[in-house]
C-alpha positions in Angstrom: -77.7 -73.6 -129.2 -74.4 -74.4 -131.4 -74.9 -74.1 -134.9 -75.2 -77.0 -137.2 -71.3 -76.6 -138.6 -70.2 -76.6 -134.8 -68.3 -80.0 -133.4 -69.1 -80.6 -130.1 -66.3 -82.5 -129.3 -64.4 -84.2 -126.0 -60.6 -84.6 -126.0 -59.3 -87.7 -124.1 -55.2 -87.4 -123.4 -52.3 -88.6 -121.5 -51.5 -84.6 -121.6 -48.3 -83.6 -119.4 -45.2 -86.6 -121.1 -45.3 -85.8 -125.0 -45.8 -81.9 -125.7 -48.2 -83.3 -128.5 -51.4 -83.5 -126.5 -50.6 -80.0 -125.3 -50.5 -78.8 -129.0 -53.5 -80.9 -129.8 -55.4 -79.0 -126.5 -54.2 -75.9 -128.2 -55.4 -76.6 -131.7 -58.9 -77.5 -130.6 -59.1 -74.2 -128.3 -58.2 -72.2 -131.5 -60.8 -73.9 -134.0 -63.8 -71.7 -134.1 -65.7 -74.6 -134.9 -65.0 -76.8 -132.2 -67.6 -76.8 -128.9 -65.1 -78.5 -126.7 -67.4 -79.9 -124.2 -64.8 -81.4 -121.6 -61.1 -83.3 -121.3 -60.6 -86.1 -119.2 -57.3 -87.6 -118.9 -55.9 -91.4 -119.0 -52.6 -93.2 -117.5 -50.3 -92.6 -114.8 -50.8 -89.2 -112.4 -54.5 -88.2 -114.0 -55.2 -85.9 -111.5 -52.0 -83.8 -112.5 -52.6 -84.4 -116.2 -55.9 -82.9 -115.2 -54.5 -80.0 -113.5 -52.2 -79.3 -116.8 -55.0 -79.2 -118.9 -56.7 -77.0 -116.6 -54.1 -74.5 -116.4 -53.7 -74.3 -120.2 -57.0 -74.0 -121.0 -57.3 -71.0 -118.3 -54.1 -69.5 -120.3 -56.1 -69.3 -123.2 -58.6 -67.5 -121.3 -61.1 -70.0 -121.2 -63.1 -72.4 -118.8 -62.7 -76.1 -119.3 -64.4 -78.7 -117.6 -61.4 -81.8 -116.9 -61.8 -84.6 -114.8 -59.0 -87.1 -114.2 -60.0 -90.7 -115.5 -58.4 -94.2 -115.2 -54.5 -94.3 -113.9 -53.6 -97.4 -114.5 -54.6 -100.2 -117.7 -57.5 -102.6 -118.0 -54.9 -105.5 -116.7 -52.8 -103.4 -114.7 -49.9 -103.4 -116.9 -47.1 -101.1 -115.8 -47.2 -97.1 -116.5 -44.4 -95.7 -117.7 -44.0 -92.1 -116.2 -41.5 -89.7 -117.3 -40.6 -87.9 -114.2 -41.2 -84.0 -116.1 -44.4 -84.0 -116.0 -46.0 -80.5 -114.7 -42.7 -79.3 -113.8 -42.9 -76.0 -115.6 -45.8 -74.6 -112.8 -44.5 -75.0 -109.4 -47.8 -74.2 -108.4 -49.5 -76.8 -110.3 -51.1 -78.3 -106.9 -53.4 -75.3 -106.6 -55.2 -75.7 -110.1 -58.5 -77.3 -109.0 -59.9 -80.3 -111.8 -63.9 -81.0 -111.7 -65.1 -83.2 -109.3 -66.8 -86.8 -111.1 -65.8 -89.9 -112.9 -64.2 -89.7 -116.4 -65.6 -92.6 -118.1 -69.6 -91.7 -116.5 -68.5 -88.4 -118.1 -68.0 -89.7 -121.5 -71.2 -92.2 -121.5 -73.2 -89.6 -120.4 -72.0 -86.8 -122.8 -72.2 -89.3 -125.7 -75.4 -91.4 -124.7 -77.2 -88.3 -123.7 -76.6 -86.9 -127.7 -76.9 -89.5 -130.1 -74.4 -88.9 -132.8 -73.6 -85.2 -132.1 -70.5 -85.5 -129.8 -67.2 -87.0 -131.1 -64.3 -87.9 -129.7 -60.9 -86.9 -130.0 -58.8 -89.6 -128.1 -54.9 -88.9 -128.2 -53.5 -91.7 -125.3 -53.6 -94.9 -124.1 -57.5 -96.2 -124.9 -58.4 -97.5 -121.4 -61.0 -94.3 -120.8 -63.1 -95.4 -124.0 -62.5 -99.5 -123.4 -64.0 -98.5 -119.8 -67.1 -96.5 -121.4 -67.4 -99.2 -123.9 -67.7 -101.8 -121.1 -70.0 -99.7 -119.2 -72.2 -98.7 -122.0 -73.1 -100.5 -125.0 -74.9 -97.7 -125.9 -71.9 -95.5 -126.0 -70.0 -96.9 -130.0 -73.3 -97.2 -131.0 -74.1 -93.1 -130.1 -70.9 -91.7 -130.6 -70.7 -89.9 -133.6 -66.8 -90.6 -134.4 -63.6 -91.7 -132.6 -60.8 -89.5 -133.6 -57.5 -91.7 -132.1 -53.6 -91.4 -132.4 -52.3 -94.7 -132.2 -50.7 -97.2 -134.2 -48.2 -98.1 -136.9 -49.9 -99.9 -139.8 -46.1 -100.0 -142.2 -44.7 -102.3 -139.9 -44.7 -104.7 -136.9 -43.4 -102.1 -134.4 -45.9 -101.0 -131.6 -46.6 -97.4 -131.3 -46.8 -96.3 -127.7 -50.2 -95.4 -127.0 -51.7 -98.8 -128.0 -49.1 -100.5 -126.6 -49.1 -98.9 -122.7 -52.7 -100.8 -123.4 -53.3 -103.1 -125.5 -56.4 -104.9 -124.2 -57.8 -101.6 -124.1 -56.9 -100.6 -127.8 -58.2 -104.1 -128.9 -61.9 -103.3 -127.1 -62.0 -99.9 -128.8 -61.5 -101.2 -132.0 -63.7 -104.3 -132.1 -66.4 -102.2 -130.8 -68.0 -101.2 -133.8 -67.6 -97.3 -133.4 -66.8 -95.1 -135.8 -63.3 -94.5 -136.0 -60.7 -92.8 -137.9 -56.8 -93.8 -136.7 -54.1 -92.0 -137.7 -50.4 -93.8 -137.1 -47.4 -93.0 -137.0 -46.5 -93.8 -140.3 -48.0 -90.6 -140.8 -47.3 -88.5 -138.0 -43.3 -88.9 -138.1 -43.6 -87.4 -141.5 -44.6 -84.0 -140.2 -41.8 -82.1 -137.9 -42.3 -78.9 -135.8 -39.0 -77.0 -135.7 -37.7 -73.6 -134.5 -39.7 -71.7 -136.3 -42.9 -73.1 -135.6 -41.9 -73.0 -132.2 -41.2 -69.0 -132.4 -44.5 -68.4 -134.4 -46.4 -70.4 -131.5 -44.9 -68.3 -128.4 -46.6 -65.4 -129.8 -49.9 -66.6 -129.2 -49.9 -64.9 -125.4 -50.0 -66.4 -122.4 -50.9 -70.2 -123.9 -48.1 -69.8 -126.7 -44.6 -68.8 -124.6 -46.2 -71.8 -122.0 -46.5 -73.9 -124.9 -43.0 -72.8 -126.4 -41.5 -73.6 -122.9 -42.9 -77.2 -123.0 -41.5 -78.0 -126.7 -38.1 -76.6 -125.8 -38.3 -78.9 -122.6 -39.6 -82.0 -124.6 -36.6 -81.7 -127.0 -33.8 -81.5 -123.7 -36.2 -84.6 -122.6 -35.3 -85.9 -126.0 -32.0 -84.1 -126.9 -33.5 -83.3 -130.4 -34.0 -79.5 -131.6 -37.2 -80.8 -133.1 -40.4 -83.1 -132.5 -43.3 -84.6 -134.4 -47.0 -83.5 -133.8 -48.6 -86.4 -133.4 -51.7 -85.5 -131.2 -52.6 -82.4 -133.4 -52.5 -84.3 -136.7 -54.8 -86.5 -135.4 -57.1 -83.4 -134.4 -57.0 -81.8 -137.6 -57.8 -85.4 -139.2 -61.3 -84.2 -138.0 -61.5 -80.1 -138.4 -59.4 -80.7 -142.1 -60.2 -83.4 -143.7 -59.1 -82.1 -147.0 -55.5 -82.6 -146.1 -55.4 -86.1 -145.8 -56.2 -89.1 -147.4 -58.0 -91.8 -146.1 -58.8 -95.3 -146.8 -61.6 -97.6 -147.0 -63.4 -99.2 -143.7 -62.0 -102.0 -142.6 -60.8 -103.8 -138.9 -57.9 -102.8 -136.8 -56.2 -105.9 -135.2 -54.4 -105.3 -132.0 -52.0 -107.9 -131.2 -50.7 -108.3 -127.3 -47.3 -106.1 -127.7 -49.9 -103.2 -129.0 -48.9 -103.6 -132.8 -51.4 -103.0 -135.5 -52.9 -104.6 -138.5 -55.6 -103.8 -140.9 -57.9 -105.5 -142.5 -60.0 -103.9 -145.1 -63.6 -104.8 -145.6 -67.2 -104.9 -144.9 -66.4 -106.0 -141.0 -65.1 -103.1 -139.5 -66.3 -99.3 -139.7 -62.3 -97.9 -139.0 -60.4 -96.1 -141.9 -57.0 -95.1 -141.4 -55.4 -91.8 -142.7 -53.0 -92.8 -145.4 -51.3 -90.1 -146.7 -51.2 -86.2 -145.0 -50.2 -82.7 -147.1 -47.4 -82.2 -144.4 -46.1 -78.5 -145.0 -49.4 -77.3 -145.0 -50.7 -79.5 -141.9 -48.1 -77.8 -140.0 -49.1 -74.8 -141.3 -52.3 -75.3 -139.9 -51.6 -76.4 -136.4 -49.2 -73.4 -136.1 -52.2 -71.1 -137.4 -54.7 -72.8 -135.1 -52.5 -72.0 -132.1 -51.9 -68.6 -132.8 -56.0 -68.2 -133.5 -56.1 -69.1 -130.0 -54.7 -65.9 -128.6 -57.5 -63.8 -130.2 -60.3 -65.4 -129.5 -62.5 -63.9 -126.8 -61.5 -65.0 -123.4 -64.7 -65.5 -122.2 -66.8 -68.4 -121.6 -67.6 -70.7 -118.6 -67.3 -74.8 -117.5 -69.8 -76.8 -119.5 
């Protein structure tokens, strides 16, 4: 049995475009604390997303259970694919993802255990819409939502709440527990060349995880990116490094940009302010961690 200190925690991601939700992978597999019961994947090629996270996971020397969830949005809005996807393993195709339905997956995991599993959610929110939909049960019983997304200093949308709106707008008005962290404070925090050396250390996982930063910067022509998807991870395993504000309502408006409204009639806080050299500092250390960690372990 876990102990009582131990998260048990499933991490939903649009893993494979961004490098962030490969960092954020990483960062959970390093943290000692975290029982990372499962990944399922949203939006556009799942079933490869899937296979990415597989293959990552099994670089760290451990057994993850992934199962590809919903491809498209709730109203079948167009996915936008970046075309790099995977293209670092050639032999991607023969990594085999779990057999079963990523949104039963999440009801069950977080019906089945009453405010003991949280959720780390670092895409486009159609997965947790879906579970919402098919569960009541499931906001009631999870014990926290954990979601990049959003930009609460301005009208622009941020991307993962706007590839699904309608989605993002059923997560939020669902009464769940949530903490949201935007990009407000994500873009504030910058992983450079020497976080990117210190990471490469860490084994097989690291240099793969190198490889995909250097490739997300020629994606991006920038010698430098913003962890977005791990920020929002350690929003749960570090709370002291942020700040965060009081409940209130997220409003999701049909572009995907955000609004809050504080108050009594919503349970979301948003993270409002983030120590950012030491944040990286502990994403980089996280990563690392992950290299010594026993390789053991089997699919949950």
């Amino acid at each position: 049995m876990a102990a009582a200190s131990t998260r048990r925690v499933i991490f939903d991601t649009d893993l494979g475009t961004d490098v962030d939700d490969a960092l954020a992978l990483a960062v959970l597999l390093g943290s000692p604390e975290v029982d990372l019961l499962g990944c399922t994947t949203v939006y556009g090629d799942t079933p490869l997303r899937a296979r990415l996270a597989k293959r990552l996971a099994r670089l760290a020397g451990r057994a993850l259970t992934v199962l590809p969830g919903s491809a498209g949005t709730l109203t079948g809005r167009d996915v936008r694919w970046a075309g790099h996807e995977g293209r670092l393993f050639p032999d991607l195709a023969e990594e085999a993802v779990d057999e079963g339905d990523a949104v039963a997956y999440l009801v069950d995991r977080v019906t089945g255990a009453p405010g003991e599993v949280d959720v780390v959610a670092v895409g486009p929110l159609t997965n947790l819409a879906r579970a919402i939909t098919a569960s009541p049960a499931f906001a009631r019983d999870v014990r926290h939502l954990w979601i990049m997304g959003g930009r609460f200093d301005g009208p622009a949308p941020e991307h993962n709440l706007a590839c699904d709106p309608e989605a993002a707008a059923v997560v939020f008005d669902s009464g769940a527990p949530i903490t949201v962290t935007g990009l407000e404070i994500t873009t504030a925090v910058r992983m450079t060349a020497a976080d990117v050396s210190a990471i490469a250390t860490a084994g097989p996982l690291g240099q793969a995880l190198a490889a995909e930063i250097e490739q997300w910067w020629r994606v991006r022509n920038e010698q430098w990116n913003h962890p977005h998807d791990p920020i929002a991870a350690l929003t749960l395993l570090t709370p002291d490094l942020f700040t965060f504000s009081r409940e209130g309502r997220v409003v999701v408006g049909e572009n995907g940009a955000t609004a809050f409204e504080p108050g009594p009639h919503g349970r979301t806080r948003l993270t409002t302010s983030a120590l950012t050299d030491q944040v990286i500092q502990e994403i980089t250390h996280r990563i690392t961690s992950t290299h010594h960690q026993d390789p053991g372990g089997s699919p949950r």
